[in-house]
C-alpha positions, 0 to 999 in steps of 0.5 A: 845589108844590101851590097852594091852592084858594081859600076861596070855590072851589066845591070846598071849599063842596062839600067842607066842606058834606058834612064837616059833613053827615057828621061833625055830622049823622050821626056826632055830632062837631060839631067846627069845627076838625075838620070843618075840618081834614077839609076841609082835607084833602079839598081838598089830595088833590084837587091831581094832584101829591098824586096823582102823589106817592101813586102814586110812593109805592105799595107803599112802607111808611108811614115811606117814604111820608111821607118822600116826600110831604114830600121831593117837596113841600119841605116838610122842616123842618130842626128835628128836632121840626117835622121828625118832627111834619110827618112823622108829620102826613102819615102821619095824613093819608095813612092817614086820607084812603085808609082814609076814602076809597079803601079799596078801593084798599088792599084791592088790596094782596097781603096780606089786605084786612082787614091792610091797613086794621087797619095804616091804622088803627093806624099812622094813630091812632099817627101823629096821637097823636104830632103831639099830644105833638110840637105845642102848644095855640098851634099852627096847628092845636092839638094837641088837635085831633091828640089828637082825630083820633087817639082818633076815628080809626075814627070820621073813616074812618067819616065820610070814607067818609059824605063819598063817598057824599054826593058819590057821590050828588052827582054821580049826581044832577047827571048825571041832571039834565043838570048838572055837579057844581062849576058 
């Protein structure tokens, strides 16, 4: 089971700093909830098991790999709606995360690279779209904010590729200045 990365950890400082550098500064989506959320998912991609978990997934389709991730982390519900939203949520997620940030590693794939990502992209946004009709305003998080990642799905790839070289920069600079990046 994945453990939470504290609020206060300089990790998600960093994270949610460069989300909001990114998505407020130069794309114009100044969404506390969605920066938020990004964040979110920054930090819980950061955790090995998330890790291990993706690369046990590898060359498995996205249906296959959502069902894993969730089978691995115990997180099926028995009820079938929270079951699928949770299931779609994670295909979102895991699109968006690899699109956003790695794709590259998706292009390794024997297909075409472009098919690849126009399937990430697709299959991401009809994910997210889905958990917004599954969900409810009164939810945690509300389905307008899934309403919202799947109508700006390029968009948030666009940002979370932002966020990387942000870090990217973060880090070529620390080197250069003897320093480490989180301390």
């Amino acid at each position: 089971m994945v453990q939470s990365i504290s609020p206060n950890h300089p990790l998600r400082r960093l994270f949610s700093g460069l989300v909001e550098q990114a998505f407020c500064t130069e794309i114009g989506l100044c969404d506390p909830a969605l920066t938020e959320y990004l964040s979110d998912l920054l930090v819980s991609f950061v955790h090995i098991d998330r890790l291990r978990e993706v690369r046990k997934a590898e060359g498995k389709d996205l249906q296959q790999i959502a069902t894993m991730l969730l089978v691995l982390s115990g997180e099926l519900p028995s009820d079938p709606v929270m079951r699928d939203r949770s299931m779609y949520r994670q295909i979102g997620d895991y699109t968006l995360f690899w699109a956003g940030i790695y794709p590259e590693h998706l292009c390794r794939s024997k297909r075409r690279p472009h098919d690849v990502l126009v399937d990430y992209v697709q299959q991401g946004r009809r994910s997210y779209a889905i958990v917004s009709d599954l969900a409810d305003e009164d939810d945690a998080p509300p389905s307008s904010l899934f309403r919202h990642l799947s109508d700006d799905f390029e968009s948030c790839i666009h940002g979370l590729g932002l966020v990387r070289r942000g870090w990217e920069r973060n880090r070529e600079r620390d080197s250069d200045e003897g320093g480490r990046l989180l301390y």
